[in-house]
N, C-alpha and C positions, 0 to 999 in steps of 0.2 A: 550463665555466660552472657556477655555482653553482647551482643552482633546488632550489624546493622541489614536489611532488606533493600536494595536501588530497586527502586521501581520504573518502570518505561512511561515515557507522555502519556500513553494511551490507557494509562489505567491511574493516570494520576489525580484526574477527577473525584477520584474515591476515596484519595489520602488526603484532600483539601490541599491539593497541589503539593505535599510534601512529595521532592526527588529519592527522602531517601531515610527509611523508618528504623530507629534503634529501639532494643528491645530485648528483653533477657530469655533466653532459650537455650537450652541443651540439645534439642538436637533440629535436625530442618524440620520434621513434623510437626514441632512444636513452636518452633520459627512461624511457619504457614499458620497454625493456629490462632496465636495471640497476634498476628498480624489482621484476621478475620473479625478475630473479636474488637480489636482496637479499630477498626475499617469495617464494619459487616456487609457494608455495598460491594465487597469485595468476593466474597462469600460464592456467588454464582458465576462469576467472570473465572473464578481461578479452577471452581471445582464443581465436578457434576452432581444430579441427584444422590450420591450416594457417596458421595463424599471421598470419590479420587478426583486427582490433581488431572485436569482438562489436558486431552492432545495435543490441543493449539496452544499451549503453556511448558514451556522449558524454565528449571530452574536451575541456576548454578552455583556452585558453591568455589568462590576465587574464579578460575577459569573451568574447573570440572562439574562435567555437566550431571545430576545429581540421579539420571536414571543408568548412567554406569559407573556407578559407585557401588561397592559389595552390599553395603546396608540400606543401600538406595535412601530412601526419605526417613529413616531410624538413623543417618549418618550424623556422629558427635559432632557436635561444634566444638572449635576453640575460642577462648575470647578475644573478643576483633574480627572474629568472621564476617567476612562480605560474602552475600548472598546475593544474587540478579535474577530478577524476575526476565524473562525475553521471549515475551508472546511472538503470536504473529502477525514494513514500510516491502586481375585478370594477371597476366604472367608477361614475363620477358625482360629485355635487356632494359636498364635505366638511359631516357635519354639525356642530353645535355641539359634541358632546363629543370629533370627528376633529378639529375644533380646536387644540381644548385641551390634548388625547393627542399632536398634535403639533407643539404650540407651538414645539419648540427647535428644527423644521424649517425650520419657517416664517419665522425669523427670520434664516437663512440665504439669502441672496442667490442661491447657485447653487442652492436648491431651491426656499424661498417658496411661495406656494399653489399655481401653476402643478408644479411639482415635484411636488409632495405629491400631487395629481390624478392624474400621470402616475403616481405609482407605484401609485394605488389601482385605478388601470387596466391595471396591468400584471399578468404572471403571468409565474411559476417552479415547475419541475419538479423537484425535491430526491432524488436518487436514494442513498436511505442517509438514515433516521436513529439514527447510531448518533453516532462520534466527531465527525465534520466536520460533520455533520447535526445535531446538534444544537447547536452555535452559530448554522450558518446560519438555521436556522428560525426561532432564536431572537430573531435580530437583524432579520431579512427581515422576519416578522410584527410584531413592535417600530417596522420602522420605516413599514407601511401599504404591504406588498404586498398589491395586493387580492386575490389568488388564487394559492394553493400548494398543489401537488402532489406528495406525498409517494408511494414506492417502496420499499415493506419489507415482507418478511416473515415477518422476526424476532419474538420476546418477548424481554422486557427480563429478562434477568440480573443477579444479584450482580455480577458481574466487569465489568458497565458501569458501575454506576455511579460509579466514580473519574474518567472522561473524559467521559460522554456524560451532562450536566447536565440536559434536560430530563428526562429520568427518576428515579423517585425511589425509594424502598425498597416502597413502598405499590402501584407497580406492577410490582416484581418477577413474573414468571409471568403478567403484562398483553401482548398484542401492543403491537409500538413505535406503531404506527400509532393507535391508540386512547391510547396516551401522550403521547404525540407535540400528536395534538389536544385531547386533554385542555388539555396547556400552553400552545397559541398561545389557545385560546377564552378562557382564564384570564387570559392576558398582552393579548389586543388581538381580542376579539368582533367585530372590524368585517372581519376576515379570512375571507374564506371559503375554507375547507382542503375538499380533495378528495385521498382517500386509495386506495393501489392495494397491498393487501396480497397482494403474490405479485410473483414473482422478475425483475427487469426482464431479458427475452431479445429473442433475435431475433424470435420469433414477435411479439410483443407492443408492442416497444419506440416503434414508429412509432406505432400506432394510441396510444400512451399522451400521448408528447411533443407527437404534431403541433398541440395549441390552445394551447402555452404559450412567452412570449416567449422564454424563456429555458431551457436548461437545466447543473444545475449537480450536480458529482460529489463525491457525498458517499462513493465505491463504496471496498470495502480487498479488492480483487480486480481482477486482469489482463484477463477475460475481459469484466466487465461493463465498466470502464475504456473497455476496445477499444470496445464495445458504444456507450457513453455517444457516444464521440468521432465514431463513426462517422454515428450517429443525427443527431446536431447536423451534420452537413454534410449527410448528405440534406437534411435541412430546412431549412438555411440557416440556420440557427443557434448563436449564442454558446454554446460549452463552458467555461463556468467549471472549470476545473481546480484539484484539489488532491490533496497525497496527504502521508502521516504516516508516518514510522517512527523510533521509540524517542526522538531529541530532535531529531530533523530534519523541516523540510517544507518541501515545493512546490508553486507556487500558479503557475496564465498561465491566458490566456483563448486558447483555440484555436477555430479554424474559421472566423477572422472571413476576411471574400471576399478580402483583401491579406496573409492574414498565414498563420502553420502552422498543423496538423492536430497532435496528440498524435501521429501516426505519422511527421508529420516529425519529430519529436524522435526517436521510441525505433519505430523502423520492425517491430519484432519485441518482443516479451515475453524476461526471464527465464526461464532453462528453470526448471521445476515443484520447488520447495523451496528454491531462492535464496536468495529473498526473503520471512524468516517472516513471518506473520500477525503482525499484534500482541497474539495469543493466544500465539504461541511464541516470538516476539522484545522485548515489552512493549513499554508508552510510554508515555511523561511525561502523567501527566496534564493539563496545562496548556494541551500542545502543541495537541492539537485545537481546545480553545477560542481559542490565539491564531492559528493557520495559518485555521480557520475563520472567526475574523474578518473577515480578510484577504480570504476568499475571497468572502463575505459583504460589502465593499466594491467589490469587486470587481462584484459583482453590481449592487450603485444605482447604481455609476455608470456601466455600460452603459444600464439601466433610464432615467436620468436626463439619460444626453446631454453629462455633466460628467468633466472630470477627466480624465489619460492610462491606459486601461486597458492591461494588462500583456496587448496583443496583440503579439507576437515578440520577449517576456520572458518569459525564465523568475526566478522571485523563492523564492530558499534559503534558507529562513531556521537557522539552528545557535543552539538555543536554550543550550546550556552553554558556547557565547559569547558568547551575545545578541547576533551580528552578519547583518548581513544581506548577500544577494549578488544580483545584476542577473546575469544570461547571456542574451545577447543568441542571438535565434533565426529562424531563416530556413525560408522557405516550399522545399519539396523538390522541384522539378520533376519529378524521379521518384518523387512517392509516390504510391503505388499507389491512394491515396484522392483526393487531393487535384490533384494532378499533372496533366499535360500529357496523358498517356496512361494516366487509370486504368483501374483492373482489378478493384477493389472498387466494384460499383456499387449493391447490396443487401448488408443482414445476413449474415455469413454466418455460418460453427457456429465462436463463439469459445473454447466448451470445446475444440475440436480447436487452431483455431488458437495458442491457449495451451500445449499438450500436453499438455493437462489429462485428457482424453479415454483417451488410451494408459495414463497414469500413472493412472488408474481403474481402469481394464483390470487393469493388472500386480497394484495395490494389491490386488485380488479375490482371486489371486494364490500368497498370503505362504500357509506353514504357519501356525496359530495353535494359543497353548495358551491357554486361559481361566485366570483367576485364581485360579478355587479349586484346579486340578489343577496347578498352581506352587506353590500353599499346600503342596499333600499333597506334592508331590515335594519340597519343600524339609525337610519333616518326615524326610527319609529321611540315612543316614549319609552323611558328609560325599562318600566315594568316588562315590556318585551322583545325588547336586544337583544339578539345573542350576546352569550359570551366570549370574548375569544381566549383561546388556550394558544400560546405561541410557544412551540416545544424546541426551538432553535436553540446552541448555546448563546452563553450569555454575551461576549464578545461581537456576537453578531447583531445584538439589538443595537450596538453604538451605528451602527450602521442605518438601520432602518427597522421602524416597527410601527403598528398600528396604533395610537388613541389607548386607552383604558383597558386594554390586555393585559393577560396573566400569565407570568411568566415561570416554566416549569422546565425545565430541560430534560429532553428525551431519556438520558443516562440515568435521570432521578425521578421521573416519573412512578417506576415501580413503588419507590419505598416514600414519597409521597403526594400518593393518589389521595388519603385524605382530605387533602387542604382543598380539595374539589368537590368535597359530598356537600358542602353549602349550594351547590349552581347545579345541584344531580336532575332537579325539575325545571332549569332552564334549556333552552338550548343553547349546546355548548359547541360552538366551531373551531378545531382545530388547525391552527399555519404553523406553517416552517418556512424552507427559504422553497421549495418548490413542487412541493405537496407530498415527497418521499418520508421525510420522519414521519411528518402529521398523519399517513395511514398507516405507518406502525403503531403509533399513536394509540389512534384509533381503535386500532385492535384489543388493543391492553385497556382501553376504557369499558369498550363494549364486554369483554371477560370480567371487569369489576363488575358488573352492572348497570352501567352508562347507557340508555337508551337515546336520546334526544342529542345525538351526538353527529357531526358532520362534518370531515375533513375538507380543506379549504381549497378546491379547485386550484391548481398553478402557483400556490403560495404565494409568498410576499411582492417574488416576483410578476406574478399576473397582476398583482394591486398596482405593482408602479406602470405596468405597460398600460394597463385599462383604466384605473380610478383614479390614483394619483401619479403623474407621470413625474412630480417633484421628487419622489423618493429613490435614491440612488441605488443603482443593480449591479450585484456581485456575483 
């Protein structure tokens, strides 16, 4: 049989950018197979030492998701089958000028005045405003949620403002949170914002959530993710979901009391550098404000009582197709949160459960050389220069890169570490953009056998701040 495999951004490095792999197979088993074989960088991302299909990996076939299917992964195909890989992006009466402000509400049948009350009675807990965080707030305070709850404890960057629109130039070096409210007091004074600048944990995360109807994840991390997902079921409440990477996103509402948990979808995390930030992997500008949207409707109309919310849907949107995808999602009887028999009954340490934890540990770890002492050694005859390995992708060297560097990207390093045994008796310094790839790096060098090896203090970036300040910072 004929089918084809879509593959997601985040593993598309492996198919030499191919979106979308045809291929003859009879059944999904066999799908994943000759897909391995035709890809074999594919081989550990999709499936563990022993050759099942990884947690943090859902496959579907059409819209059904293929571990509740009778035959599970021995499931026949027909020919033409599309298959998807989809890892894991106050209250009271209205006054005259709440009116006015929300006249085009009001004029709406399924919200009208009654509506408009409910949402000014209602409340949202916004965790993140950065990309998804700031449409939602945007939109939520816009449309007369009465009270919002913000979780950050960030300052606003250069390098947000291309995504994250309620910030602007003028609060660069501003915490988000003081930004943040700056723009809903500006956009809709009738909001009352309450702000929690510092890091949403375990310790913390209950006493934060428990007064607000809803909460919704604005989070670009696994740990807080788990954290967000978990918290909303303690408390019996709606997890607005979403998440972003490069020109894809994912949006469902987990936790509702019939429907999945985030861990019935992706029951475990990515192990640790998978899946880059959108500091080391980029994104569309756009993307946040439209997935945020989404997620942001998403939200009035649980708030409102209206409309089918996307609880045991997951919603994909592929903005460089501008097509949209429904996968249909099911509650896990074995999941460990949610399930028949859990086991997750409090917070527990999601830096661990992530392996974020360990991968801190090692990162501590790495040989390092500083920048200036690469400067001086690089000033020396060519016989004993370091080498530099710059494990960045490749789109980033258009950016900035050093001189006579070798270029290997982090994702392809494992399968080729060869093209390095030439430089095994040099010393060999590893950069990235800020020293985090380059001691993962690291690690994997030194387990080949790599001795004379040394990750590059501060990366690229500490080169432009200290040695060349001409090289532009991202």
């Amino acid at each position: 049989m004929s089918v084809s495999i879509s593959v997601p951004t985040v593993l598309r490095r492996f198919t030499a950018d191919q979106p979308s792999v045809h291929l003859e197979a009879a059944t999904v088993r066999e799908a994943l197979h000759s897909l391995t074989v035709a890809y074999p960088a594919l081989q550990k991302h999709l499936f563990d030492g022993e050759g099942r299909l990884r947690s943090f990996v859902n496959v579907y076939v059409g819209t059904q998701d293929v571990r509740h299917l009778p035959e599970k992964h021995d499931t026949k195909l027909d020919d033409g089958a599309q298959l998807t890989i989809v890892p894991s992006i106050a209250g009271g009466n209205l006054t005259t000028q709440e009116y006015r402000q929300y006249s085009r509400h009001l004029l709406l049948p399924e919200v009208g005045v009654e509506g408009q009350r409910k949402l000014k009675q209602s409340s949202v807990l916004v965790v993140g405003a950065g990309g998804l965080g700031s449409p939602l707030l945007a939109y939520l305070a816009a449309a007369g949620v009465g009270r919002i709850g913000i979780v950050d404890a960030d300052v606003v960057d250069e390098t947000n403002l291309q995504r994250q629109i309620i910030h602007g130039r003028k609060t660069v070096g501003v915490s988000k949170l003081k930004s943040a409210s700056d723009f809903i007091f500006n956009l809709n004074p009738h909001v009352h914002v309450e702000t929690y600048e510092t890091y949403f944990t375990a310790e913390n995360a209950l006493g934060i959530a428990a007064s607000y109807d809803l909460l919704l994840d604005g989070t670009d991390n696994f740990p807080t993710r788990y954290l967000v997902n978990d918290v909303s079921h303690f408390l019996g409440k709606h997890n607005v979901y979403a998440s972003i990477y490069r020109f894809e996103g994912q949006v469902s509402v987990f936790c509702d009391e019939n429907g999945p948990c985030y861990r019935c979808l992706y029951p475990e995390p990515p192990p640790p550098g998978l899946v880059p930030s959108c500091a080391e992997g980029g994104v569309l500008g756009v993307l946040p404000g439209i997935v945020g949207s989404i997620q942001a409707n998403e939200a009035l109309k649980l708030l409102l009582g209206i409309g089918t919310p996307l609880i045991g849907t997951l919603l994909r949107f592929d903005a460089l197709e501008s097509s949209f995808n429904k996968f249909e999602l099911k509650k896990d009887p074995d999941c460990p949160l949610c399930g028949k028999h859990p086991t997750i009954i409090e917070p527990i340490d999601y830096v661990q459960f992530c392996g974020l934890g360990n991968e801190e540990q090692a990162l501590t770890q790495v040989k390092e050389m500083t920048v200036h002492e690469l400067h001086a050694r690089r000033q020396t005859g060519n016989g004993s220069r370091p080498v530099v390995l710059d494990v960045r992708n490749i789109e980033e060297l258009h950016i900035a890169r050093l001189d006579e560097d070798i270029h290997i990207p982090l994702a392809e390093l494992d399968f080729r570490i060869d093209e390095l045994l030439p430089y095994k008796e040099r010393e060999l310094v590893i950069s990235c953009r800020s020293g985090i790839r380059s001691a993962r790096a690291w690690h994997t060098l030194k387990s080949a056998g790599f001795d004379r090896i040394y990750n590059l203090e501060g990366g690229i970036l500490a080169w432009a701040d200290h040695i060349d300040t001409s090289l532009p910072k991202y």
